[in-house]
N, C-alpha and C positions, 0 to 999 in steps of 0.2 A: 504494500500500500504506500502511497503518493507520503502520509503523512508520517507512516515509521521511518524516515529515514531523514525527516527533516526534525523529528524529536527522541532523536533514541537517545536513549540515558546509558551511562559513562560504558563504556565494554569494559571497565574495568569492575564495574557491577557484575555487569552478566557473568563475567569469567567468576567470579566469587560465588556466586552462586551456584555455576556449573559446579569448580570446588569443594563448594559444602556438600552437594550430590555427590560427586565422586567419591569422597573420601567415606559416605555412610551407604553406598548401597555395594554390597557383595560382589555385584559382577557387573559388572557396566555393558559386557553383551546379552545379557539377559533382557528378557523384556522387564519393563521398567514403566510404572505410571506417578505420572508427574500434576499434580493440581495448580494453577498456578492462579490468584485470588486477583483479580484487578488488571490484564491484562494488557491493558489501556489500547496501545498503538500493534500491540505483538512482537517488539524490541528482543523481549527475553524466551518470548515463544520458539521464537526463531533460531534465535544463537542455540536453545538446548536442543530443540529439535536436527539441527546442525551437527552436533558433538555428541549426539546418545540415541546413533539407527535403531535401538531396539525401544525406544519411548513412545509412550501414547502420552500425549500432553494434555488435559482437561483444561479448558480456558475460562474462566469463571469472572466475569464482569458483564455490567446488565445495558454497559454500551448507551447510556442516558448523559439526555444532552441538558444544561441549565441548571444540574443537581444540584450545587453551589457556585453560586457568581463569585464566591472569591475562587474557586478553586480553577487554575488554568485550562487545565485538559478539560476541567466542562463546559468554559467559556469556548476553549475551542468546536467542543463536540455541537455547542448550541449556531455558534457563525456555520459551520458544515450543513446543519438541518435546516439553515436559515437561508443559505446558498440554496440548499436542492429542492424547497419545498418541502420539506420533514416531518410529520409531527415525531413526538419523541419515540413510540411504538415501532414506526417505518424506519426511523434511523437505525434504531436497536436492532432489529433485524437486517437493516439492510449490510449495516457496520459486521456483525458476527459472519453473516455469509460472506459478504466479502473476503474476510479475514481466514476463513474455513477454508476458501478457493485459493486465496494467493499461498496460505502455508500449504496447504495440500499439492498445489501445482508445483513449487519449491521441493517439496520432501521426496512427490514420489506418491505418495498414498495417504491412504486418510489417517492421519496418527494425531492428527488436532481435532478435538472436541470442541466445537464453541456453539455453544445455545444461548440465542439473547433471554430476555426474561418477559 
């Protein structure tokens, strides 16, 4: 997506994170499920989906535009629905399927879970 690449947060995150995975699961080629709670943009979707072929990634954010005006990513999420004619229901979905496609087209196969809400 157009927008993870214009907001991805530091790769020196993601790597930390992959790390803290690596280091607690037993076999890194085994299959492997991953919950990942807020997935905003899919920055860290990505990079683990990237580093752990045997992962199923569950992506758990409900993709809502305007939830809080201070909070950036919803100011942004609300200018996007406000561009495409959105209400917040159609964004939610449309944002998740998006997201479902491009990681999926990227990995190979369906190993990302994302269901808006």
């Amino acid at each position: 997506l157009y927008w993870r690449a214009r907001k991805a947060w530091s790769r020196q995150y993601y790597n930390d994170v992959f790390q803290f995975i690596a280091k607690r699961a037993p076999d890194l080629q085994q299959p492997l499920r991953i919950v990942e709670v807020g997935t905003a943009f899919g920055g860290l979707a990505n990079y683990l989906l990237q580093r752990l072929p045997r992962a199923q990634l569950y992506a758990v954010d409900p993709f809502l535009s305007g939830y809080d005006p201070s909070d950036r990513h919803a100011h942004a999420m609300a200018a996007i629905a406000s561009k495409l004619g959105l209400n917040k229901t159609e964004l939610s979905v449309a944002w998740a399927s998006g997201m479902a496609y491009d990681l999926t087209a990227r990995h190979g196969s369906c190993r990302l879970h994302c269901r808006p809400t």
